[in-house]
N, C-alpha and C positions, 0 to 999 in steps of 0.2 A: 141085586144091590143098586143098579141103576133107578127103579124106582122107588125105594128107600130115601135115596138121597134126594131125588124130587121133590118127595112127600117131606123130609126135613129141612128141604129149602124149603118150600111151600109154608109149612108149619111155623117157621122161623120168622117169615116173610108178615105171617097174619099174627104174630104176637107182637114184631116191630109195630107194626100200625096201631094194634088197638095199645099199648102202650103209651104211643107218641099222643094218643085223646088222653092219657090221661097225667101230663105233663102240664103242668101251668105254669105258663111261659114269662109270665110276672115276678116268679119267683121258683124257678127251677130245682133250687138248691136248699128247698124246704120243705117240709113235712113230706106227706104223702109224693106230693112230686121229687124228689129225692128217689125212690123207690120206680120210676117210672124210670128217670133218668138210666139210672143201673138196671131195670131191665133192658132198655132199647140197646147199650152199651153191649150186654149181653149177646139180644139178637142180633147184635150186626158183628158179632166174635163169632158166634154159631155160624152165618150168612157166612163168613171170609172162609173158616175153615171148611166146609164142603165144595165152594168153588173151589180151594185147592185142591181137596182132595179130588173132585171132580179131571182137574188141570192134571193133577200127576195120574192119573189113570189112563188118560190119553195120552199122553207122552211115552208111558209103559208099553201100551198095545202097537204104538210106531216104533217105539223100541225094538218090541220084540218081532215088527215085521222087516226092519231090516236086518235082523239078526238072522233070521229063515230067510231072506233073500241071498242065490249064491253071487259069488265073485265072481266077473270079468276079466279073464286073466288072458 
């Protein structure tokens, strides 16, 4: 699972970019650039959601190691 999420950060990463060339910056919010816009919007939704889930996965596994660790009593 760890290198899934790499691989679709990574993925995600390389359609932001090639995307953002095809944006014209003169006019954003028309034609074909329109369609660039809403993709980059996209990859950068993709991009947020696996660093979380990346974040809550690690939180999980120190979760569950102080749950295994015993009490000092």
């Amino acid at each position: 699972m760890k290198i899934a999420l790499y691989i679709i950060l990574g993925l995600a990463s390389a359609l932001l970019i090639f995307n953002l060339t095809k944006i014209d910056y003169s006019a954003p919010f028309e034609g074909n650039s329109m369609v660039g816009v809403i993709s980059v919007i996209a990859c950068l939704c993709a991009i947020l959601l696996v660093v979380i889930l990346m974040i809550s996965r690690k939180i999980a596994v120190k979760n569950k190691e102080l749950k295994r660790k015993p009490k000092n009593q």
